[in-house]
N, C-alpha and C positions, 0 to 999 in steps of 0.2 A: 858171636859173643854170648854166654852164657851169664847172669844176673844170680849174684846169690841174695837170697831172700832169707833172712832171720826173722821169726816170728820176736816181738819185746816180750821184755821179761813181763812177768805176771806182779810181781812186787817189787818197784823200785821210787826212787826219789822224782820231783818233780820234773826237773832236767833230765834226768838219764831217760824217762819214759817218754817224755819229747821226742827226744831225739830219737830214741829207738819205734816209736811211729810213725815219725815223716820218713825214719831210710827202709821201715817194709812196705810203709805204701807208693815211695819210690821205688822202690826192685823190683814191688807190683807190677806199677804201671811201666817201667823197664821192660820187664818179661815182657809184657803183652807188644812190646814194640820189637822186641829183638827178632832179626832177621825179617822185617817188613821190608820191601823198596817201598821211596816215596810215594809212588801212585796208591799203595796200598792206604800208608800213614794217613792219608788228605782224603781218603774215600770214608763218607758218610755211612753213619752204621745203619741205619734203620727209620725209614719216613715214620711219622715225622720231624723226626728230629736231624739236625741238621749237623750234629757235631761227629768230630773223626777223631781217632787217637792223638792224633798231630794236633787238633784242638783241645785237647783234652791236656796236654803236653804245655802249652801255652797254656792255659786257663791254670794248673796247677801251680803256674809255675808266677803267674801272677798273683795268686792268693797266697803264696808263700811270701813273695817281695812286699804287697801293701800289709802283709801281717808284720812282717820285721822293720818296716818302714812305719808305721803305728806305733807299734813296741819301742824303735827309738827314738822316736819323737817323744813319747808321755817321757820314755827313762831321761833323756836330753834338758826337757824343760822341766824336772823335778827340782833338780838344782834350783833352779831361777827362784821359785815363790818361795 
């Protein structure tokens, strides 16, 4: 499977340049997964450090979920006060 990778615009609105950062540094780190077998994905890059793409996969992908999970929480409880 081949990953296209769009570089974001250079001048755009606050949203559109969002988005167009998390989907190149997703295609990024896509490429760099495509055509791995698992053993590769879970194999550590380099002592000392202990993390692999497939960590790196999940770590990503957590800091996306609690950023959007922040985000609507503050938007959620504006209403309220």
């Amino acid at each position: 499977m081949t990953t296209e990778r769009i570089g974001p615009p250079v001048i755009a609105g606050e949203r559109e340049m969002l988005r167009a950062f998390l989907d190149f540094h997703r295609a990024t780190l896509a490429m760099k997964c495509d055509g791995l077998a698992d053993e590769d994905l879970r194999r550590q890059s380099m002592p000392p450090s202990t993390l692999s793409l497939l960590g790196l996969v999940r770590h990503m992908a957590e800091v996306e979920r609690a950023w959007l999970d922040r985000k609507s929480t503050r938007l959620n409880s504006s209403h309220l006060g």
